[in-house]
VMD Tcl script that draws the C-alpha trace (Angstrom):
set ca {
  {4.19 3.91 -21.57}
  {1.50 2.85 -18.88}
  {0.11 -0.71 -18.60}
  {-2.01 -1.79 -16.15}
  {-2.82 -5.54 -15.10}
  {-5.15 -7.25 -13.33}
  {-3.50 -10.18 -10.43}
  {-7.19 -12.01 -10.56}
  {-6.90 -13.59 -6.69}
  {-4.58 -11.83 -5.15}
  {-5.98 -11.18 -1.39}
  {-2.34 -10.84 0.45}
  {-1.44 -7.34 1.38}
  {2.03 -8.61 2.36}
  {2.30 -10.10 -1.13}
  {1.03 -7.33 -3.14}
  {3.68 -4.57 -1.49}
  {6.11 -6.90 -2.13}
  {4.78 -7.69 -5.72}
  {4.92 -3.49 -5.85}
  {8.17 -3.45 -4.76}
  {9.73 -6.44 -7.00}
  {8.38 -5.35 -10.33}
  {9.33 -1.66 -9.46}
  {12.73 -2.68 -9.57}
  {12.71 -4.50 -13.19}
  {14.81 -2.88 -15.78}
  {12.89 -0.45 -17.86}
  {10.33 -0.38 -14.92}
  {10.24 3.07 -13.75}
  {6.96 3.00 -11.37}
  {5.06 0.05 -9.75}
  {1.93 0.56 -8.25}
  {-0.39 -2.53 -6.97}
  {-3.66 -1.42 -5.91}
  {-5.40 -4.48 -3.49}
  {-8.87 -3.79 -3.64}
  {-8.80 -3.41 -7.45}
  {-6.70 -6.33 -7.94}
  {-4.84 -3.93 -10.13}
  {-1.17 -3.24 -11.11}
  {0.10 -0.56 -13.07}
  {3.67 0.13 -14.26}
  {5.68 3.01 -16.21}
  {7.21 1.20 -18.67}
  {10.38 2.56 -21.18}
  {8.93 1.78 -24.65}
  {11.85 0.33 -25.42}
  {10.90 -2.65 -22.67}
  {7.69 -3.20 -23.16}
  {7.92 -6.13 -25.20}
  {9.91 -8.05 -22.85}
  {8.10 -6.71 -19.33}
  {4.87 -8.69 -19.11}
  {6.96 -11.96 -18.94}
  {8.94 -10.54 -16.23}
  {6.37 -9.31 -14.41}
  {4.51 -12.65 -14.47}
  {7.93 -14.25 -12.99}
  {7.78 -11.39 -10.20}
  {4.12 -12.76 -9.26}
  {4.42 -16.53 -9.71}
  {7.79 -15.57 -7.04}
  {5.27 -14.37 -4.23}
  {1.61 -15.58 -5.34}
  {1.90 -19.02 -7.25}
  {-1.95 -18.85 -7.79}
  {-2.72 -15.65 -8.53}
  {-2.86 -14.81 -12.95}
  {-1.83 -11.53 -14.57}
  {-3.92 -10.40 -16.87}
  {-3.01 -7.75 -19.37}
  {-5.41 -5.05 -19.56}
}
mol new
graphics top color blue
foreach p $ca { graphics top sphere $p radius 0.5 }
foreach p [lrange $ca 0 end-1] q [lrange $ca 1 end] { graphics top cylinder $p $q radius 0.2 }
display resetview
């Protein structure tokens, strides 16, 4: 399954590959993409995870960018 969120204030490059790279490696995460300019990131998810994923993606964020807020889409 394919959700996309938005990271409202995130203006790091640094801290969105790294964002990209964290949440890629969640389990049930199968690809992480974080798009700067859109403010935009959008994950494969296993259906069986989804449930559980946007709280551990929004621990993944908080990690690198404390003031940026994910916003499911």
């Amino acid at each position: 399954m394919k959700k996309t969120y938005i990271l409202e204030d995130l203006d790091c490059a640094h801290c969105a590959a790294e964002i990209e790279n964290a949440v890629g490696k969640l389990d049930g995460v199968t690809s992480s993409t974080v798009t700067l300019l859109t403010q935009k990131l959008v994950v494969e998810v296993d259906d069986a995870k989804v449930g559980k994923i946007t709280k551990e993606i929004k621990k993944v964020v908080k990690k690198y960018e404390p003031d940026v807020e994910v916003v499911e889409k």
